[in-house]
N, C-alpha and C positions, 0 to 999 in steps of 0.2 A: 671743692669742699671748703678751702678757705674762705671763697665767699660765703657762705651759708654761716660760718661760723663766725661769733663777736665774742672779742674777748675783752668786754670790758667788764670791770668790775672795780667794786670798792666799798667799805664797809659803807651801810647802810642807803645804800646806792638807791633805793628806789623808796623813798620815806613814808609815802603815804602806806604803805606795803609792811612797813618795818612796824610802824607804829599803830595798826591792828594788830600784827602780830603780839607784840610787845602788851596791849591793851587788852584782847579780846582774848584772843586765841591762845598763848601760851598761859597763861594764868588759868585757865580752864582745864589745859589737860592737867596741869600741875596739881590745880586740885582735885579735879577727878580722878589721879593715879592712884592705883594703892598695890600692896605686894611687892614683891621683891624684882618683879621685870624690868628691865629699863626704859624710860621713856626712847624712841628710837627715830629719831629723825633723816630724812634724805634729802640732802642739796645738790642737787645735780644741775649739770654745766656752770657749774663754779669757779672755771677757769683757776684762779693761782688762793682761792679761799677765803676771800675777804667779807663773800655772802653767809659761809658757814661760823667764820667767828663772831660774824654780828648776830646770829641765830644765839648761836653760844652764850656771849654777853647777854643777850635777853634772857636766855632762861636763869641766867646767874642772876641777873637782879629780880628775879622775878620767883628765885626760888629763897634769897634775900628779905624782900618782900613780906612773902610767905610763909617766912619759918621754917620752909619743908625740903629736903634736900632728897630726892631721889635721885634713883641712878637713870645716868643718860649720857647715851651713845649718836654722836651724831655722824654721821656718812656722808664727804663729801667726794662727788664725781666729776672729769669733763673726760672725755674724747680725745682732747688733747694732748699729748705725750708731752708737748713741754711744759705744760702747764702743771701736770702730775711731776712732772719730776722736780719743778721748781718749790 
């Protein structure tokens, strides 16, 4: 099992990745949210979280940006016990 599993990680680790995100993709649902739901996000195999706060940091500047603050829940998961307890 250890070998299957990489536990790296680090904010914005995979850039080309980060910056669709950032560009396309989160600014869309942003604007296309309406109502009181929360926008609801899943990062999974996130190891220690540095994928989910970068998720995070972008919808913040991008809800900045925008003017528009909904609510939003992000999820983040691994496998790993030490990693969740860290």
């Amino acid at each position: 099992r250890r070998e299957l599993l990489i536990p790296v990680t680090r904010f914005f680790r995979d850039p080309e990745a980060f910056d669709v995100l950032g560009s396309e993709v989160i600014p869309r649902l942003v604007e296309s949210h309406a109502g009181n739901e929360p926008i609801r996000v899943w990062v999974a195999a996130c190891a220690t979280g540095e994928e989910a706060y970068s998720i995070a940091i972008l919808f913040a500047e991008t809800f900045e940006r925008l003017n528009r603050w909904p609510p939003l829940k992000i999820f983040a998961t691994d496998i790993e016990q030490e990693y969740l307890d860290f």
